[in-house]
N, C-alpha and C positions, 0 to 999 in steps of 0.2 A: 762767866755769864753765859749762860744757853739761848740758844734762839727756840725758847718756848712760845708754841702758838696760842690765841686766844680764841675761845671758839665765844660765838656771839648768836645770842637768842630773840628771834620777837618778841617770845613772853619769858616769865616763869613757866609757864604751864610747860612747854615746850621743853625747856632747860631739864624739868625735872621729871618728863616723860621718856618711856622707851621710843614711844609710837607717836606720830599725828594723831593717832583714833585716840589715845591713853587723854592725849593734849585737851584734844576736845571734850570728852568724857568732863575730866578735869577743870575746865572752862566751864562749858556748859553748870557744872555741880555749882561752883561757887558762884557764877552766875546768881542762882536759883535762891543758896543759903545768901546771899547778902541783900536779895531783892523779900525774901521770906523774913528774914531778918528788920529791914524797914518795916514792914507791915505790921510787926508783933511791938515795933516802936510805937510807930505814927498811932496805934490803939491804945498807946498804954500800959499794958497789960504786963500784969508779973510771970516770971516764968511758969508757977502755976497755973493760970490762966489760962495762958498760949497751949502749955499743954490739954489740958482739957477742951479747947476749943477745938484742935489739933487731933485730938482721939491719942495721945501718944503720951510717954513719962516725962514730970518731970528733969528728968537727969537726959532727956533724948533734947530737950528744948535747950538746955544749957551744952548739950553738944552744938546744937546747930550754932545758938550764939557765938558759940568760943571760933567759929570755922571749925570742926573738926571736920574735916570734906569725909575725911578714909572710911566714915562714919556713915555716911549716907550712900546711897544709890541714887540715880535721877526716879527712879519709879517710888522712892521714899518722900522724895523732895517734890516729888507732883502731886503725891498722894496731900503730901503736908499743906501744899498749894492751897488744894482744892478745898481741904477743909478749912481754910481762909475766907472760902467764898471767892476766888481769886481765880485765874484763866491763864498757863501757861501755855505760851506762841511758842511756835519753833520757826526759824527761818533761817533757810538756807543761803549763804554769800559764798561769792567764788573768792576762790584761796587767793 
């Protein structure tokens, strides 16, 4: 038996980032696609729908659903935002 160590995470996000910045990035995104995601619910709305409302395909709408984060940018995800009708906050907490 080895005395293997376990190393121990706050998040995912962290576990499977290089960086703090990679973390937050990553935070931040899915943040975004899970809060963009309720709103394309609470409307109803088919994935063709949400696209068109969105300005965007299709097949970009059922990324976002699926979480595909690798997928998005934040300047994609605020763009998507906005064409919601919708107001992304950003605020700053200490680490």
């Amino acid at each position: 038996m080895s005395d293997t160590e376990i190393e121990t995470f706050d998040s995912v996000w962290d576990a499977i980032s290089q960086t703090p910045s990679e973390a937050a990035n990553l935070r931040l995104r899915a943040d975004l696609i899970t809060q963009i995601s309720a709103v394309i619910d609470e409307r109803g709305w088919t994935q063709r729908e949400a696209a068109e409302h969105c300005g965007v395909s299709q097949p970009r709408i059922n990324d976002l659903l699926r979480g595909r984060i690798s997928r998005f940018s934040l300047d994609a995800l605020v763009n998507i935002a906005a064409a919601l009708g919708t107001r992304v906050r950003v605020q700053l907490d200490a680490a």
